[in-house]
N, C-alpha and C positions, 0 to 999 in steps of 0.2 A: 329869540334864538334859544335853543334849547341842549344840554349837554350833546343829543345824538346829534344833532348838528352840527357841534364843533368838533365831534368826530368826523364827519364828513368833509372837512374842511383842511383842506393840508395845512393852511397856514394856522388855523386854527388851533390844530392838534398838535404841532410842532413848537406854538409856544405854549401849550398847557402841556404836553410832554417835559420840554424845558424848564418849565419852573415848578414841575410835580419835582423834577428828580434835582431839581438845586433850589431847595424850598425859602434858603434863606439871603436868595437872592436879590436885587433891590438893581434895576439896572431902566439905561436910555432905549427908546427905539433904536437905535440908529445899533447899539450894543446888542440888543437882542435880536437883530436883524443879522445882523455879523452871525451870529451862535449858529442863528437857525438856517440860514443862507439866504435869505430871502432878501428880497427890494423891501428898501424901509418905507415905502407910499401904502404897501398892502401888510404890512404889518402894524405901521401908526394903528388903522380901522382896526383892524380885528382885535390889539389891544384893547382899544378904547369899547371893542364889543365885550370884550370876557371884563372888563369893567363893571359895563350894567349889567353883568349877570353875577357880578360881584364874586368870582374867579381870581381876579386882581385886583390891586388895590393901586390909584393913582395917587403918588408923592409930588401935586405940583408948587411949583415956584415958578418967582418969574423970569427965569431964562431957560428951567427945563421940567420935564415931566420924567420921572421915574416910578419904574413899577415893578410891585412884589404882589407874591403869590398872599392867597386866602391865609385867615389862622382857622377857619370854620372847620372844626375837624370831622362833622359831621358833610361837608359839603367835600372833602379832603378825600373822606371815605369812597364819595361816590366816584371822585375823579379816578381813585387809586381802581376800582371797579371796570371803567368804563378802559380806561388804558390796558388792564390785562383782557379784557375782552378780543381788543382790536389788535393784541402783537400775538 
């Protein structure tokens, strides 16, 4: 998966929107399912995709997973790029 792709992807774009613009956030699916509106089944995946593109970063333990945005500010950049492109 590739940044243009997670444009193309509501659920996608909606939690890299969400944690572009609240960068020092640290939160559950089931939390950033609520923000974005979304069913937390198709939010879990797409989390754990912007993961391996290393977009966010997993905080797990063993009763929960939490997740915060990149510190790449070079990767930061592009996000901030690709967002004004698309609004």
């Amino acid at each position: 998966m590739t940044l243009a792709d997670v444009a193309r992807s509501k659920i996608h774009y909606k939690i890299l929107s969400f944690f572009h613009e609240n960068q020092a956030s640290l939160d559950s699916p089931k939390g950033i399912a609520t923000w974005i509106r979304e069913e937390r089944t198709p939010v879990k995946k797409a989390l754990e995709d912007l993961v391996k593109m290393e977009i966010l970063v997993a905080h797990r333990s063993s009763s929960m997973t939490g997740y915060s945005y990149t510190t790449d500010q070079k990767l930061i950049k592009q996000i901030q790029r690709l967002l004004e492109k698309k609004r």
